[in-house]
C-alpha positions as CSV (number, residue, x, y, z in Angstrom):
1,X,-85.7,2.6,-66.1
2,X,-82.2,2.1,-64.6
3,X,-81.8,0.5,-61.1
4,X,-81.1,3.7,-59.7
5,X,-84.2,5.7,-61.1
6,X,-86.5,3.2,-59.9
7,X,-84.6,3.2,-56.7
8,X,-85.3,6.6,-56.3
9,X,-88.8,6.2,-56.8
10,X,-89.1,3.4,-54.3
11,X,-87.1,5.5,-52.1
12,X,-89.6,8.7,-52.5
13,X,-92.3,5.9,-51.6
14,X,-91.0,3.8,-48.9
15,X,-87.9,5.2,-47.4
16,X,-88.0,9.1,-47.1
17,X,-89.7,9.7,-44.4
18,X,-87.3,8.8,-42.0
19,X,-83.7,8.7,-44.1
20,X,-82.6,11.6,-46.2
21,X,-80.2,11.7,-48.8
22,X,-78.7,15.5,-48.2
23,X,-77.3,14.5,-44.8
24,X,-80.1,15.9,-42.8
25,X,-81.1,14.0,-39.8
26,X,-84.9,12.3,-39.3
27,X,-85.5,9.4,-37.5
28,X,-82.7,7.4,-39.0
29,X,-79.6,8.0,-40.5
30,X,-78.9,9.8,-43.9
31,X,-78.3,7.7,-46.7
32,X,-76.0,10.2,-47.9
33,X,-72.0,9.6,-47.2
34,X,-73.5,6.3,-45.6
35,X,-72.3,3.9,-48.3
36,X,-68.5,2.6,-48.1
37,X,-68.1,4.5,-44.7
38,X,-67.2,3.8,-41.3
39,X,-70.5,3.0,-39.4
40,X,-70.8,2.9,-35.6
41,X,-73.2,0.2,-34.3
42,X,-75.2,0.9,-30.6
43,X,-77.1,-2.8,-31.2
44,X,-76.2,-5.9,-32.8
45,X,-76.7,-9.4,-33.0
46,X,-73.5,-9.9,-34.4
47,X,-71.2,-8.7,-31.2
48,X,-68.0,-7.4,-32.7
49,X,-69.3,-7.0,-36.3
50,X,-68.4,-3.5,-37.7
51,X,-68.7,-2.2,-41.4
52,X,-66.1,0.4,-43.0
53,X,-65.2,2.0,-46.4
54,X,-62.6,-0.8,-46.6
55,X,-64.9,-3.6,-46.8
56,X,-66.1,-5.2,-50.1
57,X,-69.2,-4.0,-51.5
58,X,-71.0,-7.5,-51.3
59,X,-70.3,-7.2,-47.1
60,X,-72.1,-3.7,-47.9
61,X,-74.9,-5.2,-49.8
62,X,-75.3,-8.1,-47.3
63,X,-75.8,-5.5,-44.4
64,X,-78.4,-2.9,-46.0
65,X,-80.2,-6.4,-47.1
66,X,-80.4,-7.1,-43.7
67,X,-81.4,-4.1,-42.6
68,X,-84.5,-3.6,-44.6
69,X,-85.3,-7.0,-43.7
70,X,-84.3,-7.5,-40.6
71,X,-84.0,-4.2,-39.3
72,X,-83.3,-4.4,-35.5
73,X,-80.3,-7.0,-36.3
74,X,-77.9,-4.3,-36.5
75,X,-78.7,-0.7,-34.9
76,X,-77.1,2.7,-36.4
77,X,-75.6,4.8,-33.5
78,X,-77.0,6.6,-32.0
79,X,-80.1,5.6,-33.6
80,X,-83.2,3.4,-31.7
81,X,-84.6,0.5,-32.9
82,X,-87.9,2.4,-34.5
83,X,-87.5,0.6,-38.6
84,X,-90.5,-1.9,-39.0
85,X,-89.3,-4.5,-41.2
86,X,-89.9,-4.1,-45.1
87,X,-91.7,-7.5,-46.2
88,X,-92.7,-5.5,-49.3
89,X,-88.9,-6.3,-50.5
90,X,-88.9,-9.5,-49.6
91,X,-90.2,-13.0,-50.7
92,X,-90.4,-12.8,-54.6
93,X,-88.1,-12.0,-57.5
94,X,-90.1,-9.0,-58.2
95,X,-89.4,-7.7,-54.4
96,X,-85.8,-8.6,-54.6
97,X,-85.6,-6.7,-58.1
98,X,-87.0,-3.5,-56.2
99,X,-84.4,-4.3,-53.2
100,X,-81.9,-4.5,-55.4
101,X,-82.9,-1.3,-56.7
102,X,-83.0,0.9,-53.2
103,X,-79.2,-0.6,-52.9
104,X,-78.0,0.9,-56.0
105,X,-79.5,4.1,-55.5
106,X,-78.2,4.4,-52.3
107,X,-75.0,3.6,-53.4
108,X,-75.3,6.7,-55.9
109,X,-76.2,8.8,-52.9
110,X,-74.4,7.4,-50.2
111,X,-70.9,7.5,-51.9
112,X,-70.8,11.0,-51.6
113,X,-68.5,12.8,-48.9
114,X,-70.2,13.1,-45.7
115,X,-69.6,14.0,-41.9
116,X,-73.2,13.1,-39.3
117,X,-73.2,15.8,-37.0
118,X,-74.1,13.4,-34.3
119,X,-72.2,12.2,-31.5
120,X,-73.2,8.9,-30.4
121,X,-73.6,10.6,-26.8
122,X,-76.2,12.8,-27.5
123,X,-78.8,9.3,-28.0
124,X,-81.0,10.4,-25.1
125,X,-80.8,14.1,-25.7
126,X,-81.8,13.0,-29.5
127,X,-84.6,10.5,-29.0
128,X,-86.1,11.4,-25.6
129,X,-89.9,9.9,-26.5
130,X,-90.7,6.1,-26.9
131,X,-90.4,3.9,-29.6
132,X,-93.3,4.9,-31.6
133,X,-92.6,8.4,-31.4
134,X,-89.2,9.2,-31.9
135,X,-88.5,13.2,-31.4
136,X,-87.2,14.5,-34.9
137,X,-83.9,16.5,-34.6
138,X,-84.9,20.0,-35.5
139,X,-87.7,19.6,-33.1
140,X,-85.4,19.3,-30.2
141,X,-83.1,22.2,-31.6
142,X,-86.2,24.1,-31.8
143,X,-86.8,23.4,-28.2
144,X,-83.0,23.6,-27.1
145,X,-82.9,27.0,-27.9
146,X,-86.4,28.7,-27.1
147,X,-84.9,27.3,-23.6
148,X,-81.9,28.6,-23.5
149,X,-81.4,31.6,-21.3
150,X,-81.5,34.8,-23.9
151,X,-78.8,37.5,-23.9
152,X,-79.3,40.6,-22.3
């Protein structure tokens, strides 16, 4: 299979769950749009590092390396620090194979034109539970508005 067909499938198995690729919001950010764009970090190691569509795709690679990795290096805003590492992808040739495959299908979704909804301000209205138990998006909406004072 091509790198990004068994990206997919490793995506459908490991990565889903909390990042889509149609620009919904879960627990972490979209993959789609994501690749080659400007991304807004709330937590880093790296003070002052920052990642745009103008860097070189190896400084792209480098970071969503990282990430699975090493996940709380480098934090998406307004996104907590919730991703467990992923030692699945890590410590073989085999694991870096499938690693290298996730990259290239996100690079096949996350080229594609996308705007997050999100305002980096809206963190605590966003993710309002602990850690372990972020509280998804469309939840809160849900919530939001069956508070919201009703028209007469």
């Amino acid at each position: 299979l091509p790198y990004v067909k068994v990206g997919e499938k490793l995506y459908n198995q490991n990565c889903a769950q909390c990042h889509s690729v149609d620009g919904k919001i879960i627990i972490g950010p979209t993959w789609k749009g994501l690749w080659k764009s400007k991304v807004n970090f709330s937590e880093s190691n790296v003070p002052g590092y920052a990642l745009d569509e103008n860097d070189s795709d190896q400084k792209w690679e480098d970071y969503i390396r990282e990430s699975v990795l090493q996940p709380a290096a480098k934090i998406v805003a307004p996104f907590p620090n919730v991703m467990p590492t992923q030692p699945q992808f890590a410590g073989s040739e085999v694991n870096e194979e499938k690693l290298r495959a996730i990259i290239e299908y996100m690079k096949s979704v996350g080229s594609q034109p996308y705007n997050p909804p999100i305002n980096p301000t809206d963190k605590p209205d966003l993710f309002n539970a602990d850690k372990d138990h972020p509280v998804h998006p469309e939840s809160l909406a849900a919530k939001k508005s069956a508070a919201a004072p009703k028209a007469p």
